[in-house]
C-alpha positions as CSV (number, residue, x, y, z in Angstrom):
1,X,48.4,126.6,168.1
2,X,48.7,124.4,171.3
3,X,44.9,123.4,171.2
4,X,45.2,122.3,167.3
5,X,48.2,120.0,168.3
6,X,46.2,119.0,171.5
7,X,43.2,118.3,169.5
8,X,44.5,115.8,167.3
9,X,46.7,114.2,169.5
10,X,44.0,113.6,172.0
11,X,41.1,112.2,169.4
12,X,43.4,110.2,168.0
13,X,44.7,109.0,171.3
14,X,40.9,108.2,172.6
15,X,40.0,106.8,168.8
16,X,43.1,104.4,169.0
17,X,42.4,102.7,172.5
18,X,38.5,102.9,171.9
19,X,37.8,101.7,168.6
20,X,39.0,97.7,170.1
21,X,36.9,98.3,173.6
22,X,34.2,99.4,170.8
23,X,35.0,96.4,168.8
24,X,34.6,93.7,172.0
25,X,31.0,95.6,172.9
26,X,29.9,95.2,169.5
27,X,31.5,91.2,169.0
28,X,29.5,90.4,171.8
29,X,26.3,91.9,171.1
30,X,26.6,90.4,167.8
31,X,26.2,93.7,165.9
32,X,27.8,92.3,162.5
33,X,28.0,94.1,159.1
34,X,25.4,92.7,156.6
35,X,27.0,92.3,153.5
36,X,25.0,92.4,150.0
37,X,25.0,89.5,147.4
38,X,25.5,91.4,144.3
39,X,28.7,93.0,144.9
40,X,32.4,91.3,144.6
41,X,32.5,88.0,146.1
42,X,35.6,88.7,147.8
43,X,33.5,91.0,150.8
44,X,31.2,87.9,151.6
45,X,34.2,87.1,154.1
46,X,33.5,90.2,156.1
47,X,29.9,89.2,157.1
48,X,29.6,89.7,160.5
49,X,32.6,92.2,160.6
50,X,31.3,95.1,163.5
51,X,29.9,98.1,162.4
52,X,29.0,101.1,163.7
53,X,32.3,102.5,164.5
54,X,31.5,105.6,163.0
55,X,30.3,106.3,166.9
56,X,34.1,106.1,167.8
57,X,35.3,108.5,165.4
58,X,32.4,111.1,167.0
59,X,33.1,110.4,169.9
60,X,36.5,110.9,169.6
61,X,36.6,114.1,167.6
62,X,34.1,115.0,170.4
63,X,36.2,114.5,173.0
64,X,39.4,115.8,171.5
65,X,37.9,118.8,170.3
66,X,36.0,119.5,174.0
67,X,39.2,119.4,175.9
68,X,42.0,120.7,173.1
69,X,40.0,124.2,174.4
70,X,39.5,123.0,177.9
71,X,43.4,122.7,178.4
72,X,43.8,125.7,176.9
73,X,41.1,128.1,178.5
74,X,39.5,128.7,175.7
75,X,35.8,128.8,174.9
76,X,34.5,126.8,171.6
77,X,32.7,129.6,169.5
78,X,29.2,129.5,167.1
79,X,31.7,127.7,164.3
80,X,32.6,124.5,165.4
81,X,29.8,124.8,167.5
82,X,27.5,124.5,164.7
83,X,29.5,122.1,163.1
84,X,29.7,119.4,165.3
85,X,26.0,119.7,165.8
86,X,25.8,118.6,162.8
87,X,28.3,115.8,162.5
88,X,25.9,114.5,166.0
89,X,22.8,115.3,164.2
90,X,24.1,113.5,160.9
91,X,25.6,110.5,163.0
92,X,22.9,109.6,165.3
93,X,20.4,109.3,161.7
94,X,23.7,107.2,160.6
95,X,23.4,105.3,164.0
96,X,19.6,104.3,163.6
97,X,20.3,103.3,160.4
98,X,22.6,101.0,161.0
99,X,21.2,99.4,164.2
100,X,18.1,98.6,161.6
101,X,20.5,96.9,159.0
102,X,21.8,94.8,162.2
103,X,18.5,94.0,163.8
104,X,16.9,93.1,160.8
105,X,19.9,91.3,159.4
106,X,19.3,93.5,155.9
107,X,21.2,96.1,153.6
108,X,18.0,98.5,153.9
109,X,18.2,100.4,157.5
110,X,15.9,103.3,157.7
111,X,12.9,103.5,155.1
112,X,14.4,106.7,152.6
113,X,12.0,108.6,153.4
114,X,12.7,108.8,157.4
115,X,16.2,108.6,156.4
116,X,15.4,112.0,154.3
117,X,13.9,113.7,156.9
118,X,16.3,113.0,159.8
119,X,19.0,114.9,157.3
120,X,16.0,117.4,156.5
121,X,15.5,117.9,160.0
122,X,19.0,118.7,160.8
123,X,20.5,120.3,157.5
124,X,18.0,123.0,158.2
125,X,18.5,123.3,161.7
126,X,22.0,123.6,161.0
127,X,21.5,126.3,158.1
128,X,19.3,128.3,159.4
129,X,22.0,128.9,162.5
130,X,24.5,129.2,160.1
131,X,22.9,132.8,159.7
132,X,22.7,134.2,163.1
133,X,25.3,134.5,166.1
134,X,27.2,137.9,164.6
135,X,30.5,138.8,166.0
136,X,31.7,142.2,166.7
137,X,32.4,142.9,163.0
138,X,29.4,141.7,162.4
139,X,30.6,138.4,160.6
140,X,28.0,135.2,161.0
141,X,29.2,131.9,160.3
142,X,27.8,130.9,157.5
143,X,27.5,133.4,154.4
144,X,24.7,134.0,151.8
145,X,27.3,134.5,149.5
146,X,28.6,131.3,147.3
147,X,32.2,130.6,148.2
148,X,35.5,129.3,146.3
149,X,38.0,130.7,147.8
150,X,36.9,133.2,149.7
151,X,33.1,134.4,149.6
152,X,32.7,135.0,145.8
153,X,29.9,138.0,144.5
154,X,27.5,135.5,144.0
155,X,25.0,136.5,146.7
156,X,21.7,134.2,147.3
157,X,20.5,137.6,149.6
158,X,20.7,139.2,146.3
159,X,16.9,139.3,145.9
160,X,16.6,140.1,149.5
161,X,17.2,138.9,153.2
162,X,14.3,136.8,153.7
163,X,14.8,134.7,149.9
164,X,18.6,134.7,150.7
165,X,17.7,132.7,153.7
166,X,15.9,130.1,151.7
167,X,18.1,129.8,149.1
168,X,21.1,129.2,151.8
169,X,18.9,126.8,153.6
170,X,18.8,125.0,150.0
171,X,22.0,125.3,149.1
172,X,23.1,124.2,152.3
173,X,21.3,120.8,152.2
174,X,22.2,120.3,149.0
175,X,26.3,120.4,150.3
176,X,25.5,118.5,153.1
177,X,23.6,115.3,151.0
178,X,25.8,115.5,148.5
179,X,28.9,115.3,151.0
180,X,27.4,112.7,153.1
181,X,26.6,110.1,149.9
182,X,30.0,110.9,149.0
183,X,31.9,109.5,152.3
184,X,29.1,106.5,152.2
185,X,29.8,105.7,148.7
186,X,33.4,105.9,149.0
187,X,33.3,103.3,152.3
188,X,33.2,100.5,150.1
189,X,36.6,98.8,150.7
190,X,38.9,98.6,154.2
191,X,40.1,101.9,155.1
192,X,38.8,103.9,152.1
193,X,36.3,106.4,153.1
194,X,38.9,107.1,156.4
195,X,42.2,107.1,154.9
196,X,40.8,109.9,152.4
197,X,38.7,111.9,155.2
198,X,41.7,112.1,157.0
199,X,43.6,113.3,154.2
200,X,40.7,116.2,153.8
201,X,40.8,117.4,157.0
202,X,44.8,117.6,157.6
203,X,44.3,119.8,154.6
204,X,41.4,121.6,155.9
205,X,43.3,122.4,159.3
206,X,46.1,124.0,157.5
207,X,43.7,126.2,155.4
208,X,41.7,127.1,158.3
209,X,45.4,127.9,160.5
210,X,46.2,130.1,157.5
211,X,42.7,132.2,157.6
212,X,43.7,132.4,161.3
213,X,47.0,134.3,161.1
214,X,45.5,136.4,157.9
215,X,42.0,136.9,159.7
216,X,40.8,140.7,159.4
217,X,39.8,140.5,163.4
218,X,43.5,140.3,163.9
219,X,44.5,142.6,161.1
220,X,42.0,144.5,159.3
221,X,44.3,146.7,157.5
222,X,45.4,143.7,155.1
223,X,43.3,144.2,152.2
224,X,43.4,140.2,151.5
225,X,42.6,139.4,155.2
226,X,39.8,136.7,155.5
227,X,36.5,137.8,156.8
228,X,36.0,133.9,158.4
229,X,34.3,134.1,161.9
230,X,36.4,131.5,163.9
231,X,39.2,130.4,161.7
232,X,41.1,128.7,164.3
233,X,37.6,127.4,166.2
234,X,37.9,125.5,162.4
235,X,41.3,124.4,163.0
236,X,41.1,122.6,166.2
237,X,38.2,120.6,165.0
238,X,39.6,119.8,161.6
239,X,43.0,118.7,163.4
240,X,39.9,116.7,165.9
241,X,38.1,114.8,163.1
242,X,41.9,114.1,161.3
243,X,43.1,112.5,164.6
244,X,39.9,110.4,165.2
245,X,39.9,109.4,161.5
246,X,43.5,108.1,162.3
247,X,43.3,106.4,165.2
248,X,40.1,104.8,163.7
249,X,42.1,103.8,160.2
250,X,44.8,101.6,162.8
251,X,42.0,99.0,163.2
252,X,39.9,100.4,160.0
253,X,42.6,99.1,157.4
254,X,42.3,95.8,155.5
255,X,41.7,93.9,157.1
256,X,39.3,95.5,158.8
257,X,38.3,94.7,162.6
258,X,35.3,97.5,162.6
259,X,33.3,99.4,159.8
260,X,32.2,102.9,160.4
261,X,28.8,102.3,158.7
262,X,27.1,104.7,158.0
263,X,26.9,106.6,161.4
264,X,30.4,107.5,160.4
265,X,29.8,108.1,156.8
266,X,27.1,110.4,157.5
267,X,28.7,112.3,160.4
268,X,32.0,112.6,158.2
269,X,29.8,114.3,154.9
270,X,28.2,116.4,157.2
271,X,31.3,117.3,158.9
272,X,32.8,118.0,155.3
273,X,30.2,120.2,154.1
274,X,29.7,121.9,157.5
275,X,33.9,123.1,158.1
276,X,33.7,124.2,153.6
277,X,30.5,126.3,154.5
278,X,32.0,127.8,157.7
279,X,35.3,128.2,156.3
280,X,33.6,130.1,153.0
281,X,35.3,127.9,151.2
282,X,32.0,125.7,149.3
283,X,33.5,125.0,145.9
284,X,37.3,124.7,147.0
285,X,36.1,121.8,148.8
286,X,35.2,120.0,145.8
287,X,38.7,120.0,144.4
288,X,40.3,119.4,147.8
289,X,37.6,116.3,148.1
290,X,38.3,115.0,144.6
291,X,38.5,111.3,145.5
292,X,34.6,111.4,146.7
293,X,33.2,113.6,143.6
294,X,34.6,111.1,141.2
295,X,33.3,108.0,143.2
296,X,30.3,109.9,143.3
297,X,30.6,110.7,139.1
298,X,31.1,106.8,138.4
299,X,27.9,106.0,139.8
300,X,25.7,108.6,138.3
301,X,27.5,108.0,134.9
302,X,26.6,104.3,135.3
303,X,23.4,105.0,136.5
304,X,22.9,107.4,133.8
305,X,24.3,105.6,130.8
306,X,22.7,102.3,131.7
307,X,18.8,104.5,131.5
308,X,20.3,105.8,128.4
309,X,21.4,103.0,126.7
310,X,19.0,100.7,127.6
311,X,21.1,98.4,130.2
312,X,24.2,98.7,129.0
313,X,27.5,100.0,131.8
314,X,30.1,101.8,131.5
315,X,32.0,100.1,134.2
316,X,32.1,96.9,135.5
317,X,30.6,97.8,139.1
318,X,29.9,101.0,140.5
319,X,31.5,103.0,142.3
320,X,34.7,103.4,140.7
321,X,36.5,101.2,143.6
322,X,34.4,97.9,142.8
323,X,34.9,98.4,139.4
324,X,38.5,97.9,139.8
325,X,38.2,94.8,141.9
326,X,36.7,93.0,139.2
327,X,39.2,93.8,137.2
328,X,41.6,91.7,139.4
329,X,43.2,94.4,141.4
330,X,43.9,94.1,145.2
331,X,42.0,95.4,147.7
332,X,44.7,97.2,149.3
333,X,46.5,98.4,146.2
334,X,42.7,100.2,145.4
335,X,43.0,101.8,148.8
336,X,46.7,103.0,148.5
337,X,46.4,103.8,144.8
338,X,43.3,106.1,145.9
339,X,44.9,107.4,148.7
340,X,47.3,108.9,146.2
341,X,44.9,110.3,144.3
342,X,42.7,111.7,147.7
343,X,46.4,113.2,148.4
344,X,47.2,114.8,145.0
345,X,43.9,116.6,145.1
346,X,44.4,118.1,148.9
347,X,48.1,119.1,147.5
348,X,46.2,120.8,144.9
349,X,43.2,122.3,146.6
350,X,45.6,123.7,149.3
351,X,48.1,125.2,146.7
352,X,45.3,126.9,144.8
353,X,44.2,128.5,147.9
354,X,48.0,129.9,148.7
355,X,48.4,130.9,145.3
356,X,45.7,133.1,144.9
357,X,46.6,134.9,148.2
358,X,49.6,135.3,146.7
359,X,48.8,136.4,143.7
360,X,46.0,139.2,144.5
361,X,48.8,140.8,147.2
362,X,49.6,143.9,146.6
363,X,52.2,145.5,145.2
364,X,55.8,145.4,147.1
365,X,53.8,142.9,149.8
């Protein structure tokens, strides 16, 4: 496991240094956060606050990821390949959307539609690839089959091949949008949206090293061996993105020198919905990433309930974070109380996943 140790210590070496050599580029081109008038009047103050770091933590999980398997003579397989196309793909539509926020000096980047399509464009991409590459046992990365903990017998390719494929390619993007509003909701407050990606994938990198040492290619006599293609290509970048998220969160915290705007939001969901769907592990991830699905739930309950009701909120502010702030609590005791919660959730997701390999072993095992 030398390249999963080498992986995170080396993006969150580069993510460390880089984010303030990042920070100086972007002071003095001027590239400031715009900040809107109708949220908490405490974030006026960080007008002008660099954004874009989000190309620091790609970069970073890049780099680390690249030469983790460089140092170690290995060759990145179809998995993480895949992946980190997508957290690219995902971050460069980020990138373009916040250079248009900066430029124009406006909340609004990209028009939604264009913003739709560049995530169209590469969600499909992504999915459709997800499909093919086949290893010896026949294994492809990504699975027609709907996945908790392992693939479940929920199978899209259930009314054939060719409607399996569409219905993957649809499921996929729906993971991948949902993931990536979830990260971009959640960074709403210093350190946020990192502090709990990081806490995802630490978790995701000790679920993927698991599916590595019970992966049927090594031993396909164990019954509840996982049938994952490149459970430890998984691992070294899940140890990649944790590392960059970390080095990233030094400068990232309140109060906040950089902003990973939405190139980072972006590339993060993707990267969230691209290691679950690889790692066959599509509805586990939901538990794992609690923290984002109820940020996401307190918006579309107050977006819900205010259509409902004719105007009238169930919270103060959504999402759940700003909602808090104007009840009087600190920005940072949000963040470290959420933290908690981001935590409690991985500690749960991960100890579900042990216990029901556990649990299904066989007899006298």
């Amino acid at each position: 496991m030398r390249a999963v140790v080498l992986a995170g210590g080396v993006s969150l070496f580069i993510a460390l240094l880089g984010t303030p050599l990042f920070i100086r580029f972007l002071t003095r081109h001027q590239y400031g956060q715009f900040i809107r008038h109708d949220g908490p009047a405490t974030h006026l103050v960080k007008r002008g606050t660099p954004t874009m770091g989000g190309v620091v933590i790609i970069g970073a999980t890049v780099l680390g990821w690249l030469l983790a398997n460089l140092l170690t003579g290995r060759t990145p397989y179809a998995s993480s390949m895949l992946v980190v196309f997508l957290i690219v793909g995902l971050g460069f539509v980020g990138f373009l959307d916040d250079y248009i926020k900066i430029r124009q000096e406006r909340s609004l980047g990209l028009r939604a539609r264009y913003k739709i399509l560049g995530q169209a464009v590469v969600g499909i991409a992504f999915a459709a690839l997800a499909l093919q590459f086949p290893n010896q046992h026949g294994d492809t990365p990504g699975s027609t089959a709907i996945s908790f903990l392992r693939d479940t017998a929920l199978d899209l390719a259930y009314w054939g091949p060719a409607i399996g494929i569409i219905l993957f390619v649809i499921w996929a993007n729906f993971l991948i949008t949902a993931w990536s509003n979830a990260v971009n909701l959640t960074d709403g407050l210093d350190g946020l949206a990192t502090g709990a990606s990081l806490i995802f994938f630490g978790a995701y990198t000790i679920i993927a090293i698991w599916q590595y040492n019970q992966w049927c290619s090594l031993d396909g006599s164990n019954s509840q061996c996982y049938e994952v293609r490149d459970p430890r290509d998984l691992a070294i970048l899940c140890a990649a993105i944790a590392g960059a998220c970390f080095g990233f969160l030094w400068w990232n915290a309140s109060p906040a020198k950089i902003f990973m705007g939405d190139t980072g939001s972006l590339a993060l969901g993707g990267a969230i919905a691209g290691v679950t769907i690889m790692s066959r592990t599509e509805l586990l991830g939901v538990i794992i990433g609690g923290l984002f699905v109820v940020i996401v739930a307190s918006s579309v309950i107050q977006i819900g309930w205010f259509k409902i009701s004719g105007g009238k909120r169930v919270f103060k502010m959504a999402p759940l974070h700003h909602h808090f702030e104007l009840l009087g609590w600190g920005e940072v005791t949000i963040v470290i109380r959420f933290w908690i919660i981001a935590g409690l959730a991985a500690a749960a997701g991960v100890g579900l996943f042990y216990t029901e390999w556990v649990a299904t072993l066989p007899a006298g095992e």
